[in-house]
C-alpha angles and dihedrals in degrees: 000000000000118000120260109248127236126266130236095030111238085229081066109110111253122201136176119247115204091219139071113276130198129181109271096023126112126217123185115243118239109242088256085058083045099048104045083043090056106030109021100038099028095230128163141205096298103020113132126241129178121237146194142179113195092239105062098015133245128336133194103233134170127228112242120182115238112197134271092040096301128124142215142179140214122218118237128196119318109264104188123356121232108293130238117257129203120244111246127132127215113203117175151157110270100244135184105332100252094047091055098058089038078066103055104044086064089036077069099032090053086050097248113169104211136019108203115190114216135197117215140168096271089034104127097175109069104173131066122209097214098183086051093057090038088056089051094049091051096044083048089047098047104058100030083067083255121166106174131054135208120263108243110217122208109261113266138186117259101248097045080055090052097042096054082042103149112242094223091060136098119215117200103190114188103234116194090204093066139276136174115299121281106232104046085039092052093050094050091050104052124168132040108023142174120193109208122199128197122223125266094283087048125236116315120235093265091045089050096045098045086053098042078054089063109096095221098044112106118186119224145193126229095199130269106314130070118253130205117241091265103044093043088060098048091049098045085050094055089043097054088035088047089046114037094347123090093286098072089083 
């Protein structure tokens, strides 16, 4: 006898709703789902897609038209719940716009729970575009079988980050003028971790020694070359996932 199928098939579009979904309930598409549904996907009235909402996990549900040119869809049966994310957190510098969201779209891909944007004395861009690093997550997250996002922290100054600092975390903070290295300190230090990450011009001397004060900040090494901000974060992610994250098995 033949195998059933999936369903839905993994070659169904599968698209992120910003609102709690449940099996049986309908929820009206924004004009961009319809679109790409429409246009993009060529789907019709009764076409699966698959949908999650970053609270109860991923449902199969299928487009209805809904008169006027609008469209709607109905939830299906659950299909994952929302998956379990480690808890790592990545705090960095804000960079050149593109690298930083860069950034962001592996920060989801990795599985990091939280992005926490940081000022600090080198920092030169100021300002954060929330909704532009939130579109790349979910683009990352879509189609990376994803169903959970990162959460995206209001920017805060360096030394406000390192005062709340909680006392049951780890923070590995790449530090350019040397630490111990990544992999063997990572491994010693299990359990609850931030990265953080200095701007393009690195941390300046006051900045290094009030976070080597505080009792849970380890400084590590990345090896032997220098790494650009952005770089530097995708490689100290993998390190920690690949370590005591949800890589070491």
């Amino acid at each position: 006898m033949p195998a059933t199928p999936a369903w839905p098939p993994k070659s169904a579009p599968r698209l992120f709703v910003d609102r709690d979904l449940s099996a049986g309930g309908d929820f009206p598409l924004d004009p961009a789902h319809a679109r790409y549904l429409l246009a993009v996907m060529r789907k019709g009235e009764g076409d699966v897609f698959r949908a999650f909402d970053d609270r109860t996990g991923e449902y199969s549900a299928e487009l209805r038209e809904a008169g006027k040119g609008k469209w709607a869809a109905r939830v299906g049966e659950r299909i994952a719940a929302r998956e379990d994310v480690p808890d790592l957190w990545l705090c960095l510098s804000p960079i050149q716009r593109d690298n930083f969201a860069l950034v962001a779209e592996k920060a989801c891909e990795l599985g990091v729970r939280k992005f926490q944007p940081v000022e600090m004395h080198r920092t030169v861009v100021r300002q954060v575009n929330d909704s532009r690093l939130h579109a790349r997550m979910v683009g990352a997250a879509e189609q990376c079988e994803r169903t959970a996002l990162p959460e995206i922290a209001p920017m805060v100054r360096l030394e406000r980050l390192l005062a709340d600092w909680p006392q049951d975390r780890a923070l590995f903070f790449c530090d350019e003028r040397g630490g111990s290295p990544a992999r063997v300190t990572m491994e010693a230090h299990p359990g609850p971790a931030a990265i953080l990450i200095g701007p393009e011009g690195g941390f300046d001397d006051a900045e290094n020694a009030a976070i080597r004060a505080v009792p849970q900040a380890i400084p590590i090494s990345l090896g032997p070359r220098i790494l650009r901000a952005e770089t530097a974060a995708m490689a100290a992610i993998a390190l920690w996932m690949g370590t005591v994250g949800d890589w070491k098995d």
